[in-house]
C-alpha positions in Angstrom: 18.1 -55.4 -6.3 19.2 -53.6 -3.2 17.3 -50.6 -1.7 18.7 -47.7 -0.1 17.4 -47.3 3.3 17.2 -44.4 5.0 17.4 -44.1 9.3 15.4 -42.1 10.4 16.0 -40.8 13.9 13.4 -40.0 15.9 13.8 -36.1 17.3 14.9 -36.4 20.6 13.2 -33.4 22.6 15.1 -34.1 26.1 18.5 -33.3 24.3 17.1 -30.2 22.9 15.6 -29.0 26.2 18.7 -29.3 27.7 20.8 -28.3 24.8 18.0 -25.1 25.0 18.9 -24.7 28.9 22.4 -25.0 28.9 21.7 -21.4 26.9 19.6 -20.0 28.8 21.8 -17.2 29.6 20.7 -15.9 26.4 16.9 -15.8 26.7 17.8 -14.0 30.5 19.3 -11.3 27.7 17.8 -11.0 24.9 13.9 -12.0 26.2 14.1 -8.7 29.0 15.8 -6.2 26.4 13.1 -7.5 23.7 10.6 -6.5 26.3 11.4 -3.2 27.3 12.9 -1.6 24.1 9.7 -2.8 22.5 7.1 -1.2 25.7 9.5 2.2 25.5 9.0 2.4 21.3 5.5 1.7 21.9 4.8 4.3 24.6 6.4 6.8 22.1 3.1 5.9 20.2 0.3 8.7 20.9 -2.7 7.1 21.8 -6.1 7.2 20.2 -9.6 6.8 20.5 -12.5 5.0 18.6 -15.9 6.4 18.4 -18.5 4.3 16.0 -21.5 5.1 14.6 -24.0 2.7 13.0 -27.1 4.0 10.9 -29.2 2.1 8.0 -30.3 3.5 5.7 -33.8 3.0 4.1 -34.0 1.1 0.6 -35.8 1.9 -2.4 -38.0 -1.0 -3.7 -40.8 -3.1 -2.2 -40.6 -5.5 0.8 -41.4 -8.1 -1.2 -38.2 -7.5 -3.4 -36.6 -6.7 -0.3 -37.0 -10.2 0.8 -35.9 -11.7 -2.4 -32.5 -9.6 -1.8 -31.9 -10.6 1.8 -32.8 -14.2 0.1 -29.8 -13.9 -2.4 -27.3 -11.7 -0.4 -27.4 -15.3 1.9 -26.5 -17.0 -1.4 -23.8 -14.6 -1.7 -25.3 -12.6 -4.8 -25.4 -9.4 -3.5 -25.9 -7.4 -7.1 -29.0 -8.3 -7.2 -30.3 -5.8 -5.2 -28.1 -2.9 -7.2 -30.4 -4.8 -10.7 -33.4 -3.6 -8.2 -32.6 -0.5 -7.6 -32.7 2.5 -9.9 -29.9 4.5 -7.5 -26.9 5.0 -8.5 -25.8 5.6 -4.8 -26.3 2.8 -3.1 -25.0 1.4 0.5 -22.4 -0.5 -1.2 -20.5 2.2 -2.4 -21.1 4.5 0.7 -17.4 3.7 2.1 -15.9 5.2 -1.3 -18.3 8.1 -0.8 -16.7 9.0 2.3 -13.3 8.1 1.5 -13.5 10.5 -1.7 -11.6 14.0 -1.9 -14.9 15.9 -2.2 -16.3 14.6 1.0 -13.1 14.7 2.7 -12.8 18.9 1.5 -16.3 19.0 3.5 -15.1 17.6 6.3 -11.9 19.9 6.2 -14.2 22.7 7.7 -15.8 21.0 10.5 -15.4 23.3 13.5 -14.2 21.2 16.3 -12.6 21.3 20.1 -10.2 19.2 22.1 -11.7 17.6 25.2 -9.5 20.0 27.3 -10.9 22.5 26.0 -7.3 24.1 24.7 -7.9 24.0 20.8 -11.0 24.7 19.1 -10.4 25.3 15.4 -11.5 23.3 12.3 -10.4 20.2 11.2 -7.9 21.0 8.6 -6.4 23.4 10.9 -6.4 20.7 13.5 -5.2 18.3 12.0 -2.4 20.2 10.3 -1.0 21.6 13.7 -1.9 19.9 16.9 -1.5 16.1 15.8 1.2 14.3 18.5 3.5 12.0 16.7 6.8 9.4 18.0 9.9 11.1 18.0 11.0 9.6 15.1 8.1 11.2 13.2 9.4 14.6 13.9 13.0 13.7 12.8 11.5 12.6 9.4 9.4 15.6 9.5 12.4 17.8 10.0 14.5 16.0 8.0 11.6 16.1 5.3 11.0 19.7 5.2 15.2 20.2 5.1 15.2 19.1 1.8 11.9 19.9 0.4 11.5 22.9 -1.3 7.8 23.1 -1.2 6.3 25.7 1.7 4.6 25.1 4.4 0.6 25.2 3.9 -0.3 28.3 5.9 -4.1 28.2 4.5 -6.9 28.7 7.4 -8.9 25.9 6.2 -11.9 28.0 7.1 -12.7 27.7 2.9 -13.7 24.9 1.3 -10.5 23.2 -0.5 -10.2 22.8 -4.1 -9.7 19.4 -4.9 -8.2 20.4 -8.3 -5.0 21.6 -7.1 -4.1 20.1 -3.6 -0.7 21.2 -2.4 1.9 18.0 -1.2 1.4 18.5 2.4 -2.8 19.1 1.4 -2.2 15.5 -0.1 -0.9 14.0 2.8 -3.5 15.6 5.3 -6.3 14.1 2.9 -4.5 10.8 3.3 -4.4 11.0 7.2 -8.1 11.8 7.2 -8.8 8.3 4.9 -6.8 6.5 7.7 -8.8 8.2 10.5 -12.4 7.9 9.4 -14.0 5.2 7.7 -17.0 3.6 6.6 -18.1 0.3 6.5 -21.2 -1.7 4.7 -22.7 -4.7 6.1 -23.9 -6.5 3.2 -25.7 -9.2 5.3 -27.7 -6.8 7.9 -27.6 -3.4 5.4 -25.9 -1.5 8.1 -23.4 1.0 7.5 -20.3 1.8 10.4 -18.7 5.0 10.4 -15.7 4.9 12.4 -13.4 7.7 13.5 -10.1 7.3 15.3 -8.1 10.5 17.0 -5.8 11.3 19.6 -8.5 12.8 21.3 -11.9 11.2 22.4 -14.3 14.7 22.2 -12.8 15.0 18.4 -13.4 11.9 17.3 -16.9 11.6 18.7 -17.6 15.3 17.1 -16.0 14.1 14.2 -18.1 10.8 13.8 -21.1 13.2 13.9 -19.9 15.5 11.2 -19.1 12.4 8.7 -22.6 10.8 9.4 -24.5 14.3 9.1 -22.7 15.1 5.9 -22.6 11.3 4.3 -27.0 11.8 5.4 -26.8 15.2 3.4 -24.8 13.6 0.7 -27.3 11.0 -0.2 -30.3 13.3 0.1 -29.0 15.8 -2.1 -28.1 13.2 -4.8 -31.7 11.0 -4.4 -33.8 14.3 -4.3 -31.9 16.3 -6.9 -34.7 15.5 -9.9 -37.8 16.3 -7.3 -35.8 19.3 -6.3 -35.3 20.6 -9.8 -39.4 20.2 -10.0 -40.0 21.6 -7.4 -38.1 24.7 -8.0 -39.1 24.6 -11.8 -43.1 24.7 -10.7 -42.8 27.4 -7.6 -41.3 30.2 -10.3 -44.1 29.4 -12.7 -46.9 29.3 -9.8 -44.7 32.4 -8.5 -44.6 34.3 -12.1 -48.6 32.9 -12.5 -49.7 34.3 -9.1 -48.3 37.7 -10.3 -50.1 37.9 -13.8 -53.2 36.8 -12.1 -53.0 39.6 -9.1 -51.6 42.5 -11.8 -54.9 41.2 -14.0 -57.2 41.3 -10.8 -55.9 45.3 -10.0 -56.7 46.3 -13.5 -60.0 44.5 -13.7 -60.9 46.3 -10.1 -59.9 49.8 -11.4 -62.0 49.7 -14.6 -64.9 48.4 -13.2 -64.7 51.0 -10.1 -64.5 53.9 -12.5 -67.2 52.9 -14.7 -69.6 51.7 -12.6 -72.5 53.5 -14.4 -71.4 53.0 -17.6 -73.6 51.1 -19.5 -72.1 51.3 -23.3 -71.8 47.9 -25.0 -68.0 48.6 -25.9 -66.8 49.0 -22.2 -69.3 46.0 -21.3 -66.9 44.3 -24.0 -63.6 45.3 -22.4 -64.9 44.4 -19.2 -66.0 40.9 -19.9 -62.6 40.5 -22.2 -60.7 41.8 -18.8 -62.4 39.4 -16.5 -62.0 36.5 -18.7 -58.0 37.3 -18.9 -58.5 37.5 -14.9 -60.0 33.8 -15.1 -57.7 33.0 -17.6 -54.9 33.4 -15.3 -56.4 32.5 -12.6 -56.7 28.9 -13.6 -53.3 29.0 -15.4 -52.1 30.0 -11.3 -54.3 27.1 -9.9 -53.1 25.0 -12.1 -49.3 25.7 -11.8 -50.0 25.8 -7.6 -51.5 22.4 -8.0 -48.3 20.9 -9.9 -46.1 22.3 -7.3 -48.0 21.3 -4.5 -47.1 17.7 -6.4 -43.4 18.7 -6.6 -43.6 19.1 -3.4 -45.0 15.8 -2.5 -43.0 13.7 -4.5 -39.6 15.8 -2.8 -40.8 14.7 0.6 -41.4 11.3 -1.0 -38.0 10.8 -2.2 -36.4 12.1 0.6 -34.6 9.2 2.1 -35.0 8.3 5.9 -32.4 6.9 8.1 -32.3 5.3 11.0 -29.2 5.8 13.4 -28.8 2.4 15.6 -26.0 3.5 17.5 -25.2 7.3 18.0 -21.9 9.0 18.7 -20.7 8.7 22.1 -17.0 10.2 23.6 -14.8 7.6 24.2 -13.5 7.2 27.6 -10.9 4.3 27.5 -8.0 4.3 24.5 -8.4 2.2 21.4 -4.9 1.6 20.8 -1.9 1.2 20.7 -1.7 -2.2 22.3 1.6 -1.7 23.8 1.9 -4.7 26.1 0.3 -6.5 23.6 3.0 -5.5 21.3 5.1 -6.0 23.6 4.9 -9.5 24.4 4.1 -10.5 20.8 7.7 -9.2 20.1 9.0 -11.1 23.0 7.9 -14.3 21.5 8.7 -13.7 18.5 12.6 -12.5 19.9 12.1 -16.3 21.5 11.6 -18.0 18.4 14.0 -16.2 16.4 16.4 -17.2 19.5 15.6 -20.9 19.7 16.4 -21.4 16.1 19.4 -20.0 16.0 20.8 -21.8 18.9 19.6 -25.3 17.4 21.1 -24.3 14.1 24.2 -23.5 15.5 24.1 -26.9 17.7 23.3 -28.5 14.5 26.4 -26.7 13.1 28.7 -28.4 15.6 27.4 -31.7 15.2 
């Protein structure tokens, strides 16, 4: 029984180096135009800065079951700690708390100012009207607005946005903020990043403020809201208490001032029935003063603390774009694409 052999040739890199440089009339063409179309789209780019901040925040539970967490999150099981934890908030989800329409509404009024000092204006209005883009950007805006017969959002941004009935371009400034700022969870070291990019360095370092004041206030609001509502609940009693007590004292005062040498058993009676209302009140006010001095306590006590590692600073140096990065990553990629076309067409003519 015969076998079919096949030759195999070994690839012979000599004749394809000089098959490669008999061309290279084409790389001195192609390589050099790659390059500088590439560098000229990409200084069209605005630039833009990065300003981090990193904060963690404290944990509900006890050390002990915080050890047990850091224990499994090493394991990969990083529910374990949500089982813990009787929050519905927690780190976790903090990135789709900032990335949500509500919060991003807040953040829509943030009173803000260039580093140059020649806009100063809120966010919205900032971002809706003094945002640089490539050239092409304005031919598809022009082109957009052409044929679109929605108008142009002329709103001051100064009130809050209802998130119930965005306009289109409203939808698309929302979307710009979700690519500008964003937050991050570490589950390993429980730290959360909030990062901000824009065109200029003072707004994104004010802006990186805002989102970690307001993502604080967020979280406070929501882990305090029950103590709150105590609180609140047990001051307009002690209030409405305090007043009964002081209207009882008055009255008590005034009889007993303008009988004070009266000695007839029925205004004895009255008297003693008004001081005991007095007392009676006046332990019903202690009583309520003492369960709001707990509110109180237990509101300070659930009052989360955090801990900001690394504050806002301005930027100095641009984060991006990369242009002769870009640049060069397109040039060896116009090198490649080059290269195999020659060898295919060599192989072609073989």
């Amino acid at each position: 029984m015969e076998e079919n052999k096949t030759d195999n040739k070994p690839i012979d890199l000599i004749a394809i180096a000089k098959s490669l440089w008999s061309q290279r009339k084409v790389y001195y063409k192609v390589l050099p135009a790659t390059l500088i179309i590439t560098y000229l789209l990409m200084v069209c780019i605005p630039r833009y800065y990065k300003c981090e901040i990193s904060l963690a925040p404290e944990t509900s539970g006890t050390s002990i079951s915080g050890s047990i967490e850091s224990l499994a999150s090493s394991f990969g099981l990083s529910s374990l700690g949500k089982l813990n934890s009787t929050d519905a908030i927690y780190a976790e989800i903090y990135p789709e708390v900032v990335g949500s329409k509500n919060f991003i509404a807040e953040l829509m009024t943030v009173d803000i100012k260039t580093k140059e000092g020649d806009v100063a204006c809120n966010y919205f209005t900032y971002l809706r009207d003094h945002q640089k883009a490539p050239w092409w950007g304005y031919i598809r805006s022009f082109i957009t607005e052409l044929f679109s017969d929605t108008p142009r959002d002329t709103s001051s941004g100064k009130e809050k946005l209802s998130v119930f009935n965005l306009t289109k371009h409203q939808e698309m400034l929302f979307d710009a903020v979700k690519d500008k700022i964003s937050c991050k969870y570490d589950k390993r070291t429980d730290i959360v990043y909030i990062v901000v990019k824009d065109q200029d360095p003072l707004v994104a370092a004010m802006m990186a403020e805002a989102t970690s004041a307001k993502l604080q206030e967020f979280i406070i609001k929501y882990r305090t809201n029950k103590a709150r509502i105590d609180y609140e609940y047990y001051k307009k009693l002690s209030e409405t208490a305090k007043a009964d007590y002081e209207e009882a004292l008055v009255k008590y005062a005034a009889s007993a001032d303008a009988h004070t040498n009266t000695v007839l058993a029925t205004y004895q009676a009255k008297l003693e029935s008004m001081e005991n209302d007095m007392q009676a009140k006046y332990n019903i006010y202690t009583a309520m003063n003492t369960q709001m001095q707990g509110a109180q306590a237990k509101l300070q006590e659930a009052t989360p603390a955090f801990t900001v590692i690394e504050s806002a600073s301005i930027p100095h140096k641009p984060a991006g774009p990369k242009r002769m990065i870009m640049s060069i990553l397109m040039t060896m990629l116009a090198a490649f694409v080059v290269t195999v076309r020659l060898l295919m067409k060599k192989e072609k003519a073989s």
